[in-house]
N, C-alpha and C positions, 0 to 999 in steps of 0.2 A: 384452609386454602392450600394446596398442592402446588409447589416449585417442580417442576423437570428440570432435571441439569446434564448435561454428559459430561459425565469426568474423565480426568486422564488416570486410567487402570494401570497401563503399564507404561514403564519408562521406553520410546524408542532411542533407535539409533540413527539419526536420517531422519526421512520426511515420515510421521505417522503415518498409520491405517487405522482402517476399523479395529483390529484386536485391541489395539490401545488404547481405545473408549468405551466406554459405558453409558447407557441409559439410568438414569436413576430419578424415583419421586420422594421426597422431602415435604416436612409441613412447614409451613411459610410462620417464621417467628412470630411475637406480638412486638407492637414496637415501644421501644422503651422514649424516653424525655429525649428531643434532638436526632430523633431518626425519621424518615420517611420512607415509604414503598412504593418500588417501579415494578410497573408491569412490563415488560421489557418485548418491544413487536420484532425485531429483527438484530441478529449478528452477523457481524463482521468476519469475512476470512481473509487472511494476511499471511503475504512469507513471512514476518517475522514469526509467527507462534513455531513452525518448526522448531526455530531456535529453543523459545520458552519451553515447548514440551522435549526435549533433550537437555540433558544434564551435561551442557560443557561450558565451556568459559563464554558469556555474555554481558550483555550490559542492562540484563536484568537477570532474576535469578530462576534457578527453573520452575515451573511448575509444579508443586508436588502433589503426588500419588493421593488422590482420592479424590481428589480439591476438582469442583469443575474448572473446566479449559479456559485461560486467561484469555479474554478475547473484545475486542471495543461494542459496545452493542447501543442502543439506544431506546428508549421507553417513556412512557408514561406516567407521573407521582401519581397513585391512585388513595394513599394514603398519608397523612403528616404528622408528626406531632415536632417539627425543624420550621425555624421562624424564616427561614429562609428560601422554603420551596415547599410548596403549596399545589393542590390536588386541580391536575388540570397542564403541569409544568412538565414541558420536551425536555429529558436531560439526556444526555451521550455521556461515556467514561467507561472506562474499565470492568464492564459489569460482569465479563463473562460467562459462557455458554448456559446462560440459566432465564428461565420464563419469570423469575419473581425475584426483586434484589433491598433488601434492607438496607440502607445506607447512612450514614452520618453526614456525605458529604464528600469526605474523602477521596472515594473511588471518581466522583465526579467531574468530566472534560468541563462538559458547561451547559448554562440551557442552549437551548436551543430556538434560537428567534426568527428563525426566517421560515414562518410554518407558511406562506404561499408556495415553500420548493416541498417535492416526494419529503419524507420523512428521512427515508433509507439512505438520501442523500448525506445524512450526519456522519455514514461510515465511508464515504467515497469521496466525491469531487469537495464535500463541505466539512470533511472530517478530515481522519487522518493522510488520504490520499492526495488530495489537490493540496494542502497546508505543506506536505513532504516537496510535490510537484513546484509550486509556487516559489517556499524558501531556497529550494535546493537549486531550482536555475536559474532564481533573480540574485541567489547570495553567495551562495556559494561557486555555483557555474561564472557568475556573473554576465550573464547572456545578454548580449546590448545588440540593437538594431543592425541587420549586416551581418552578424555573424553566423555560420554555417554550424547546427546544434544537429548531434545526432544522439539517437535516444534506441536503448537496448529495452526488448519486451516493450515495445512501442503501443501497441493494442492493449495495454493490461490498463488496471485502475490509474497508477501514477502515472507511466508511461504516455497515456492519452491524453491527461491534463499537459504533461510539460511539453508533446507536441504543440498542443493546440496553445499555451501560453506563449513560449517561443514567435507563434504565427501574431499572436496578439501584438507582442513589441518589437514585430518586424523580423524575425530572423529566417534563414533557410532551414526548412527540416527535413531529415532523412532516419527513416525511421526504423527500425529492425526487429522481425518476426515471424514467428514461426508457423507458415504454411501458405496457402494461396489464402486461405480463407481470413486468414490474420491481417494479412499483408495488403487484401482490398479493403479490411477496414481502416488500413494505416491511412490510406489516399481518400475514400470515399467516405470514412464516416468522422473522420479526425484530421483530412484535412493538410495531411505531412503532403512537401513537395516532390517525394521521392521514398520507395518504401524497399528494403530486400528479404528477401524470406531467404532463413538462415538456413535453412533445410532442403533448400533446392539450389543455393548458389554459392561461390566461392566468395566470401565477408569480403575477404583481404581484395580482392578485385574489384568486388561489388562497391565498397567504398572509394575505392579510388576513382571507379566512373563518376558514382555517382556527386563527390566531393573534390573536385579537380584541385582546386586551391587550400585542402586539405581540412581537417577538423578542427573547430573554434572549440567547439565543449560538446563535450561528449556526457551524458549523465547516464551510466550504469549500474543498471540495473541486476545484472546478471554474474560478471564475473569469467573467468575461464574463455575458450579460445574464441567466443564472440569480440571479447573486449583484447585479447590477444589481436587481432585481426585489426579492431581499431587504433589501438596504438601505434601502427607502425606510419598510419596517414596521419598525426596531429600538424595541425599548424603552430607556425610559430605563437609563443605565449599561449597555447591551447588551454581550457582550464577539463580537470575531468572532477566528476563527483561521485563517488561511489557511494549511491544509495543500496543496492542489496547484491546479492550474489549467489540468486536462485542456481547459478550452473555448478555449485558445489554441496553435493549430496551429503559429504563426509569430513570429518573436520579432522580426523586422528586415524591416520597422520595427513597432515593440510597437502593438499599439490601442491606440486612445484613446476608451474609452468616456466614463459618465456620471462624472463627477467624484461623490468620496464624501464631500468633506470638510464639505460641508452638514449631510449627515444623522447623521455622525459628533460634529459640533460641538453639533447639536439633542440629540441622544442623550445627552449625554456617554458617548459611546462608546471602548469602545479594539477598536483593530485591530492583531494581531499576527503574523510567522512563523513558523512552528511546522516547527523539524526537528527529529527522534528523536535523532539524533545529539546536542543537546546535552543527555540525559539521559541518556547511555550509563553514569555512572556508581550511578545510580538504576532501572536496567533486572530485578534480580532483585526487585525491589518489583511492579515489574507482572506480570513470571512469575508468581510466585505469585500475586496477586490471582487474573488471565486462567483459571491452572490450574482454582483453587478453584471457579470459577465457574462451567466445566465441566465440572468432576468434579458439581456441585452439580444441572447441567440446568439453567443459569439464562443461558448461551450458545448460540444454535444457529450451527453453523455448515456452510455451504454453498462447495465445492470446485467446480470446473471445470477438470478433467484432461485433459490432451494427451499422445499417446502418443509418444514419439519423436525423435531429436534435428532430423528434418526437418520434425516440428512444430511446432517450436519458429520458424521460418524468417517466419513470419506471423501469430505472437502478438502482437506488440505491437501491431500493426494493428488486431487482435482488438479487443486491447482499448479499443483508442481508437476505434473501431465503434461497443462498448457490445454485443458479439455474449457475451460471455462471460455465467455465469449464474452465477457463485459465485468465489471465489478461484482464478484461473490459474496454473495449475501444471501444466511438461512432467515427465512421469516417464519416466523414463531406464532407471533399474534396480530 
């Protein structure tokens, strides 16, 4: 049996491209006592791997050269000899860029039980994206009914859950992205009460029409003079959560923007980091929630599929483009 993997060839600096990957086929191990095999139908693409496929300080470590691309994927056991997972069993986990994954267990997120939703769903609104969405503005944000929530890269995978959960527990949302065509899905397909495209209008303006009584929590996504622009509106006790910070290409030497601790200090603001990882053990809390709330119609959610493992070769690029229209995902099998 033949694995395809794309690995990472070369080390970049910034966001990958194609020259940094490879196509590659492998013959797919036997399995030993406590191992089982995934066939694996679709991967994940995430700002975090930028990080992973660059060698600089993280909170995981890079990639290395030859290895396929670390990336969450999800499949099918097609084979067992692990008393634990059995042929026929959805698992999601760390399986990266590869069609066939041998496993002990280990790499394993979890099965996967709610096969009435898409499958693909395990790397989006029921994986890592809604779970990030979900912890990050009920816990961290602490987002309570009333409060005016504004959300950076508002159209993207996260950004859409934690509109739409925000509207769930009542709050106002204003949401922020890049272009007309971003910025109608902000309103029409997710539902924000108020959307501004960062690329056709002045931030620092835009929020202050659009947020008069100023920002309750802002969850950013982005970083740099988007979130520059919101700082200067927080309301008092504002909470902010910095989940990513797609608007920094370069890390050496890091920018130096506007200093925040002015506005943080006026505010009495708190400003926090926010990774999923440290609720992994509070994870089947937001499963169900995310489930409920699509089984219910009170989630929409929007996919953006690549055919391919040689599509897979200049996704990440994609995404940090801002070319994608929905949650990125190569499907394989």
């Amino acid at each position: 049996m033949q694995n395809t993997q794309v690995i990472l060839a070369k080390r970049p600096v910034g966001v990958p491209d194609p020259s940094h990957f490879e196509v590659r086929d492998t013959a797919v191990p036997d399995l030993a006592a406590g191992q089982f095999l995934i066939r694996v139908s679709h991967w994940s693409v995430d700002p975090a791997m930028r990080g992973w496929a660059n060698d600089v300080p993280n909170y995981s470590p890079p990639v290395a050269l030859g290895d396929p691309m670390r990336s969450f994927a999800v499949g099918e056991v097609i084979a067992s000899r692990h008393p634990g997972y059995a042929e026929g069993d959805v698992v999601e986990g760390l399986l990266g860029w590869q069609t066939h994954v041998v496993s002990d267990g280990a790499n394993i997120g979890r099965k996967v039980t709610e096969t009435d939703l898409p499958r693909s769903y395990a790397l989006g609104i029921m994986g890592l994206n809604g779970t990030t969405a979900y912890f990050g503005l009920l816990e961290s944000c602490a987002a309570k009914a009333g409060d005016t929530v504004v959300v950076s890269t508002a159209a993207g995978a996260v950004g859409s859950a934690v509109g739409q959960i925000a509207k769930i527990i009542g709050c106002r949302t204003v949401g922020i992205a890049g272009g007309p065509v971003k910025t109608r899905q902000c309103l029409e397909d997710f539902g924000y009460d108020a959307a501004i495209d960062y690329k056709a209008q002045d931030v620092a303006e835009a929020i202050a029409a659009a947020c008069p009584d100023g920002v309750d929590c802002y969850f950013d996504n982005t970083c740099g003079p988007i979130s520059d622009a919101v700082m200067t509106k927080l309301a008092q006790g504002a909470r902010i959560t910095i989940c990513g910070t797609a608007a920094i290409t370069e890390w050496d030497p890091l920018p130096m923007g506007p200093r925040v601790h002015r506005q943080l200090l006026v505010a009495r603001a708190r400003m926090q980091g926010f990774l999923i990882f440290d609720h992994k053990d509070r994870l089947a809390e937001a499963y169900a929630a995310l489930a409920g709330w699509l089984r219910e119609g009170r989630i929409a959610v929007r996919e953006h599929v690549l055919d391919g493992p040689e599509a897979a070769l200049d996704a990440i690029g994609m995404l940090y483009r801002g070319e994608n229209t929905g949650k990125l995902i190569v499907k394989v099998g």
